[in-house]
N, C-alpha and C positions, 0 to 999 in steps of 0.2 A: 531474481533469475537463478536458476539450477546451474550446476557445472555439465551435466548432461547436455542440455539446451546450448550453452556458453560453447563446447567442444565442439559441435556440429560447426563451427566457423573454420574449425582448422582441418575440417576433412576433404580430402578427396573425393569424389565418387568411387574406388576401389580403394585409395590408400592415404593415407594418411599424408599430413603434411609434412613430418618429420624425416621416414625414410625418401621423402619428396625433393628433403633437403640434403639431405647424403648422398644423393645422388648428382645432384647438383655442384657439389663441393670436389665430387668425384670430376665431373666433369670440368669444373674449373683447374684441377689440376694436373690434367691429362690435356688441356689446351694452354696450358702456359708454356711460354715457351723453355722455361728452366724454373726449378723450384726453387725460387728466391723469395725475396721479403717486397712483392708488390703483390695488391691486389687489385683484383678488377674492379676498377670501379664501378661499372653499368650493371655490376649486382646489388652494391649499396646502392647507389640511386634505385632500383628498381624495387630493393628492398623499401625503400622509404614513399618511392610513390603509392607501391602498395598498401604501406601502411596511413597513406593518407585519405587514400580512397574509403579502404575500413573504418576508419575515426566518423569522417564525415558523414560516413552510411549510419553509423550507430551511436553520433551524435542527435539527427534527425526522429530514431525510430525510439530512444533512450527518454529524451525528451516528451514526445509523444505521450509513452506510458507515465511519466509521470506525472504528468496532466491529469490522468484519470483519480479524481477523488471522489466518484459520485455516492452519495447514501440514496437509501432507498426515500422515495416520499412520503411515507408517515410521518408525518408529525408527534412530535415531542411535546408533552405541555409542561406548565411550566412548576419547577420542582422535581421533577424526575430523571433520571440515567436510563439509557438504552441502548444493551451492547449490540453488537453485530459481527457478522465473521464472513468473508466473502474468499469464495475463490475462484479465479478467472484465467485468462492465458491473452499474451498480445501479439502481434507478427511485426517486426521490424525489417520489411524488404531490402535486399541490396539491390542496388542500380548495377547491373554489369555494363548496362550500354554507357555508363559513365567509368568502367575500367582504364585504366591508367597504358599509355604504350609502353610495351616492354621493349627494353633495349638489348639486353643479352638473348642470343642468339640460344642458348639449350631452354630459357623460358619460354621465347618465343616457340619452341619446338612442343615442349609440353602441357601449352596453352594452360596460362597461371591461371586465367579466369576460373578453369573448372575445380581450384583446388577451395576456394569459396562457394556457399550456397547460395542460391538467392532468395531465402530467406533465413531469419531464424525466429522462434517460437520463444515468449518472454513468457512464464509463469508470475503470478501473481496472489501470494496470501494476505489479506490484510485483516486486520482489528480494526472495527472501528467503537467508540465510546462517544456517546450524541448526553447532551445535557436541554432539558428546556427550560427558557425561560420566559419572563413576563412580556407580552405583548405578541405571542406568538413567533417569536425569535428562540433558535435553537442554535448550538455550539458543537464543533464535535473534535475528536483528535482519532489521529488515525496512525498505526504504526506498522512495519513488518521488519522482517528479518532473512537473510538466507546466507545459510553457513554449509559448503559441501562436507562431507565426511572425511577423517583421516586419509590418507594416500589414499587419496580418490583417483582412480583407475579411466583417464579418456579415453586413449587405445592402450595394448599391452606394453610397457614399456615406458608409456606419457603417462604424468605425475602430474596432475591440476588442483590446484585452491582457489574457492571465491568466495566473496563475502559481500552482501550486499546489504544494505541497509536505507528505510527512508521512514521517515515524521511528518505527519501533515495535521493543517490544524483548518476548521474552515468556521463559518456561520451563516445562516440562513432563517432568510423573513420568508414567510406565508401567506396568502391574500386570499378571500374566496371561499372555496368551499362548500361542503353540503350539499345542497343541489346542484351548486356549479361550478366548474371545475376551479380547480385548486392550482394556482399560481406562486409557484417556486423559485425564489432569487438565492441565487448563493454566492460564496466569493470565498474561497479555499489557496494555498498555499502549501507546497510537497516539496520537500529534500530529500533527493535522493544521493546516498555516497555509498562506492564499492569496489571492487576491483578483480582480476583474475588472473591467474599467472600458473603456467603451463610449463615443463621444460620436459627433455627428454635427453640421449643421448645416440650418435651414432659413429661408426667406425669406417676408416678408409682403407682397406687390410691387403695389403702385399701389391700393390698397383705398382708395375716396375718396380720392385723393390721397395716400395714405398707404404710404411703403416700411419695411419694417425686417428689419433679419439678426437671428437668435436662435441661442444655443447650445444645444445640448440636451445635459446629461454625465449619464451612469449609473454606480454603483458599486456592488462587493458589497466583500464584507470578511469573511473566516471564521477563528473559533482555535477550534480545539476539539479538549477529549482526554478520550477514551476508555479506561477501565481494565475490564478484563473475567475472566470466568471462563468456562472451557469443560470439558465433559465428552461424550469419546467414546470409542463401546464401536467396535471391528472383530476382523474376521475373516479371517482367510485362508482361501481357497477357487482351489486353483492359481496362477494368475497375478495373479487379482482379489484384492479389500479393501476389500469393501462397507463404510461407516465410516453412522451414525447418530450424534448428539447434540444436546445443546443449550449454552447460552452464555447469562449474563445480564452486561450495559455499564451500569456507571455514567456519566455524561456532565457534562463544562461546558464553559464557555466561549461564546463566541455570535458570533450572524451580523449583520452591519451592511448594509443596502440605503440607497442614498439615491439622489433621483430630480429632477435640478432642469433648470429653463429660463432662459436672461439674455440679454436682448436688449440690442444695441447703443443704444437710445437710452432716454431716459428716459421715455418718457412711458407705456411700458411696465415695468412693475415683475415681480422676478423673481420664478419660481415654482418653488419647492421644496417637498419632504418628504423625510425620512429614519427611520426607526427603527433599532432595535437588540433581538433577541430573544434569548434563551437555549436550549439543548434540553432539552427534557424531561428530568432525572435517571435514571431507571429505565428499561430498556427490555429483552426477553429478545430469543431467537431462537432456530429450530429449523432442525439443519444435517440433511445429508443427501448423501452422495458415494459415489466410488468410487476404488481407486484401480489402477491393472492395471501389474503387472513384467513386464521382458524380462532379457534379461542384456546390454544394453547401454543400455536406457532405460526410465524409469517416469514414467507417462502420469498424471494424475489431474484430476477435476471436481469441485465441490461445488455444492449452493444453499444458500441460504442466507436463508429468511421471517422477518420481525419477527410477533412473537404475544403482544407487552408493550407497549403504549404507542398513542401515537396514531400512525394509518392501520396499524394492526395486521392483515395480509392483503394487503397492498396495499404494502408496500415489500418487496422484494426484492434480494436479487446473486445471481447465478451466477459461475464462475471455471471457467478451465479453466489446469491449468499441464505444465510437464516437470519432473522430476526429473535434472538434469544426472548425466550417467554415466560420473561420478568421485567419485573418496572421497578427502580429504587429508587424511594425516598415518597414522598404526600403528594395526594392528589388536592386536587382544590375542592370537592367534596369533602376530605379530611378535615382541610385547615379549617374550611367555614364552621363545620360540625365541633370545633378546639374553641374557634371565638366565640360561637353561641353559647357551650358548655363553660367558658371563662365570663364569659357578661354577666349568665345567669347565678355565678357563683360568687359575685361580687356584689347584686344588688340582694343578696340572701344575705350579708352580710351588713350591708347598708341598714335593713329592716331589725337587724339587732340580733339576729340568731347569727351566731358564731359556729363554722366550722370550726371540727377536731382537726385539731393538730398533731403532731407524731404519727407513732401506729395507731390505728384504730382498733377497738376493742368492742366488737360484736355483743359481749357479757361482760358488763365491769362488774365488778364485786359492788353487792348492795349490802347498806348497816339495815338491822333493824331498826326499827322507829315505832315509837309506843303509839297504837290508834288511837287517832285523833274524831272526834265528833263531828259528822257529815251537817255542813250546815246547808239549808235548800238552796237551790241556784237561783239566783237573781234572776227577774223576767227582762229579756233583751240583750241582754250579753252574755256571750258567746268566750270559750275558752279557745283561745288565737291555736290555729294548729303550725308548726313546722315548715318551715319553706324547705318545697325538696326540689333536690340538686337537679338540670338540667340535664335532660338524655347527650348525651354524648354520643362519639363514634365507640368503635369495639376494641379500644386500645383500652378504654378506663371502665371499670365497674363503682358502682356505688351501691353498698348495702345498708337500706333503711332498720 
């Protein structure tokens, strides 16, 4: 996730959450009845309800995205690495009609709901790194990163940091193929850990005589892992690889929101909420991609709908990635062509002709030797020629 993306949470439709919150504080203490050392409560509760709503909303949508670990379905054979790079974006809906009642009466007036969006937009870069091996079984890991910039800028004045990080690791068997579509089992596993934190500042200046500076800090907080199962059928059809399937995510772990105000003087008491939510255990999803060959690059897209759990229809990813257009390590054409070239270099050895050892020397220095008297060849036998070395792949030369 972006800080960009992350901030859309704490906007207004014209202004921002913060002056949202000066205003508020403003009001609280123009309705007290004397500027003492009590606070209303029905702002921390309402600060906390709110903050429970938010957790639970981006526990749900958090989880979701992490579930997503799909590779493309090409096949890996076995002996080689094949990287990949995808990038995609997810939507984590908020439920407003599950907004919380407010109890302070200037909330109630500035209707909280609209200082939340109802949705926000998850970006998505991932690596992935796929191994194959024997039996038509492939491995892969997968990782990303997101770090905001230096005093990163949410509105003017609001100071935000986030960092997000997740590792996944999966493995998948192959069935099929060739002529008939190609049956894909997988069963993957995503940790994701991150967090965000926002502060800003605002002033209460000469209200009946009255000044004060207030902090305003926001926080999120997310662990969460996803284990999953996926099944897809595809198909080869020239270049293309239309793939269809579906995936059900177990989930835990949870999301932490906390939402507080502390002003410099006392007479002003601070005001905070915080929750903590879980995601929903169960949740499925229905894929849907393509994926198209060259002979130097493979191109591929998927989406990806939730159709188990809550806001089912309504959370989505799409991804688009490359197929890096390299293969590391032997093919099984190679190895076979290494055994054949090894067999054959051992029953030459068997027959009594001995391979050179060390470096080999194209021209060894020859003695002279005083001519010897040609005697006539024997009728029937044959001077034995040289067993020569077996063709090989293009990694080894042999010069006769």
């Amino acid at each position: 996730m972006t800080g960009r993306c992350l901030s859309s949470l704490f906007r207004a439709p014209s202004k921002s959450l913060f002056p949202l919150a000066a205003v508020l504080a403003a009001v609280l203490l123009l309705a007290a009845p004397s500027p003492v050392r009590a606070a209303n409560p029905s702002l921390s509760d309402d600060f906390k309800s709110m903050m429970d709503w938010m957790s639970q909303e981006l526990a749900q949508g958090i989880a979701f995205n992490a579930g997503s670990t799909f590779d493309p379905p090409m096949e890996v054979h076995g002996g080689k690495l094949l990287p990949d790079i995808s990038l995609g974006a997810g939507t984590v809906p908020l439920d407003k009609s599950k907004f919380p009642v407010i109890q302070a009466q200037a909330l109630r007036d500035m209707n909280a709901a609209n200082i939340f969006p109802a949705k926000v937009l998850i970006p998505n870069l991932a690596v992935h790194l796929r191994a194959g091996l024997p039996a038509r079984f492939d491995i892969a890991v997968r990782g990303a990163n997101m770090t905001t910039p230096s005093n990163y800028e949410i509105n003017p004045g609001t100071i935000g940091k986030g960092q997000s990080n997740s590792i996944g690791f999966g493995v998948r068997r192959h069935f099929f193929g060739g002529e008939d579509p190609q049956l894909t089992l997988g069963a993957n596993y995503n940790h994701v850990l991150g967090g965000f934190t926002f502060g800003t500042k605002f002033n209460v200046d000469n209200i009946s005589g009255f000044s004060a500076e207030s902090q305003v800090r926001g926080d999120l907080d997310w662990n969460v892992n996803s284990y999953g199962l996926t099944a897809v059928i595809s198909k080869t059809y020239g270049k293309f690889i239309p793939f269809i399937g579906s995936g059900y995510n177990y989930a835990t772990g949870s999301v932490h929101a906390r939402l507080s105000v502390a002003s410099n003087t006392p007479l002003i008491s601070p005001i905070q909420g915080s929750s903590s939510r879980k995601p929903e255990p169960d949740s499925a999803r229905f894929i849907l991609g393509t994926q198209w060959n060259a002979k130097w690059v493979s191109l591929f897209s998927n989406g990806e709908i939730k159709v188990l759990g809550d806001h089912s229809g309504e959370s989505w990813i799409v991804q688009f990635g490359v197929v890096m257009p390299f293969r590391i390590g032997w093919s099984r054409k190679t190895a076979k062509a290494r055994a054949k070239s090894r067999s054959a270099r051992e029953e030459t050895v068997e027959d009594g002709v001995e391979e050179p050892t060390g470096s080999y020397n194209p021209l060894p220095a020859r003695k002279t030797q005083p001519a010897k008297k040609q005697e006539p060849a024997k009728k029937g036998k044959s001077k034995p020629k040289p067993a020569q070395p077996a063709e090989s792949d293009s990694d080894f030369f042999y010069i006769q």
